[in-house]
C-alpha positions, 0 to 999 in steps of 0.5 A: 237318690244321685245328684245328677239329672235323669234327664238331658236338657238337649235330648226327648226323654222319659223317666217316673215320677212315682218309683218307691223307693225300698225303705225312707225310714226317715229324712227327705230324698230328692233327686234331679229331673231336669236341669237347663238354663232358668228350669229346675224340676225335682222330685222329693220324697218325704217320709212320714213325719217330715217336714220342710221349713218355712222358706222362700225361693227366687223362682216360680215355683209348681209343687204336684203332689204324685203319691201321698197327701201333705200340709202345705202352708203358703204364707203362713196359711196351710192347705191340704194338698192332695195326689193330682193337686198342683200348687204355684207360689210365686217367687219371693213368697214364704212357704213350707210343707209337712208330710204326716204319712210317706210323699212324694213330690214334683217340684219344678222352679223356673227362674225369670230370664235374665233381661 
């Protein structure tokens, strides 16, 4: 996946969520959805067996699980999450994820305003 955003912060628009991609043998993709002021939406995809470290963000964080199903842990305590399911981490809160089979999330961070 590119670096840039699919979408413009200053126009309506569209894109998938849930496009495969041709082969994710390994490692963990992501790709830009949306960049603005204090909003950042991603979308990851893991393959089967990936996983992404313990760590903590400084923005209210929604994870959606679009396609697959993962072990998140919130604060060392992990739950299932499953397709449909949206999670919220507050900011500041540790947390991580494990992909047993192919993942496909959207993340969207949104950042307090600066006061």
């Amino acid at each position: 996946m590119n670096s840039t955003a699919l979408l413009s912060p200053a126009a309506a628009g569209s894109c998938l969520l849930d496009v495969p991609l041709d082969h994710l043998p390994h490692g963990i993709v992501s790709q830009a959805l949306l960049t603005a002021p204090g909003l950042r939406v991603t979308l990851f995809k893991f393959a089967a067996g990936q996983e992404l470290s313990e760590h903590t963000s400084s923005a209210r964080v929604l994870v959606q699980v679009i396609a697959g199903r993962c072990e998140f842990s919130v604060e060392g305590r992990p739950q299932l999450l499953n397709p449909g399911e949206l999670l919220h981490v507050p900011p500041h809160v540790r947390h991580a994820v494990v992909a047993p089979a192919a993942l496909t999330l959207l993340v969207i961070q949104a950042a307090p305003p600066n006061v």
